[in-house]
Structure formats: C-alpha cells, structure tokens
N, C-alpha and C positions, 0 to 999 in steps of 0.2 A: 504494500500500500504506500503511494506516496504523498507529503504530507507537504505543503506550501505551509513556511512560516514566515511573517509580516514583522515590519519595523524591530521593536527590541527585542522580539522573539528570535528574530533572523538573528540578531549579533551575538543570545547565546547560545544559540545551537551551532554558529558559527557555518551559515550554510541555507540556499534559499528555499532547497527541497531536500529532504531526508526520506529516505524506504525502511519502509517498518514491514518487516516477514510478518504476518496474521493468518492464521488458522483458517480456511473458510466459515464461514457463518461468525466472523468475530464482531462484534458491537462496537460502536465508539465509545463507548464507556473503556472497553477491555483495550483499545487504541490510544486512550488518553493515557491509561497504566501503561503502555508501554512507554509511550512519549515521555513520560515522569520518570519510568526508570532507566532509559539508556539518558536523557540529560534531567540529572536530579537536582539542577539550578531552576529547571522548570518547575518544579511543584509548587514554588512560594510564590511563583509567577504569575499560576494557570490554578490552583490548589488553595482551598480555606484550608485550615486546620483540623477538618473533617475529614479534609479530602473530597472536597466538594465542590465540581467548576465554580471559580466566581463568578459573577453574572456579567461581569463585562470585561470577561476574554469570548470572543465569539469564534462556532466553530462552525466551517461552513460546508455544507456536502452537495458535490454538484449547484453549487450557488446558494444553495436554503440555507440558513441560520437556525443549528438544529433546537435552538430554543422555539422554532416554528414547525419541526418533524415531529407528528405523528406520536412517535416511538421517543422523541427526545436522544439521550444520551444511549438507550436500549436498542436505536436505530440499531438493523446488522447493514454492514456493509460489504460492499462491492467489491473484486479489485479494480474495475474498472471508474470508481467511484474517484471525485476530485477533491481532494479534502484539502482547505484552506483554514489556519489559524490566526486570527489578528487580537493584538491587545489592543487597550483602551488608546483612542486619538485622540488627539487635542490639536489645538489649532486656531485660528481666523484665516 
C-alpha cells in the first residue's frame, strides 16, 4: 500500500511516498498501526494518548476524508487504493 505524506509529515518520515506491505482485507485503522510503528515520531503526531487519530490529521482514500467513509477508520482497503495523509494547515 502506498501512503502520500503532506507538509510536516513528509519531513518526518523523510520521504513523499512510503509502501506499507498489508495483508489483504487490512483496514486503515491496522495501516495507521503500521504507519506509527515503522516511524514512531509519528504517533504524537497523528496519535492522542489513547491512540486515537486526532481529528485534525486527515486521512484520505481515493480523495474521501475517511472521517466521511462509511466504515470510518474500519474502512478495508485496497491495494489499489490512494491513500493521502495531511496535518493540520494554516495559512492566509
């Protein structure tokens, strides 16, 4: 699965796309765990202290914001599937 990461994300993963090997039928929940454990700089990033996406790191699949799927975080995914990560923007 490969994984588009955005702004600060990109400079600690150090890198604009990363492939994550996944199981078929794996979830973005089980994609976000791995995200957090091959760079565990990401957890305090993308991660409460529950281990609980923050609400505003957005994760995006084939364009949806999967705070808007269905299945949410339980979505299964693709490999064909576009999966984009952006943190919070700020700006004028």
């Amino acid at each position: 699965m490969i994984v588009n990461f955005y702004a600060t994300l990109r400079q600690i993963v150090g890198s604009r796309q990363v492939e994550f090997p996944l199981p078929p039928g794996s979830t973005l929940r089980q994609l976000i765990g791995e995200i957090v454990r091959q760079f565990p700089d990401l957890r305090v990033e993308m991660l409460d202290p529950q281990g609980n996406l923050y609400r505003h790191i957005h994760i995006f699949v084939n364009g949806r914001d999967s705070y808007l799927l269905v299945a949410g975080l339980d979505t299964i995914l693709e490999p064909k599937d576009t999966i984009s990560i952006f943190p919070p923007v700020g700006g004028g």
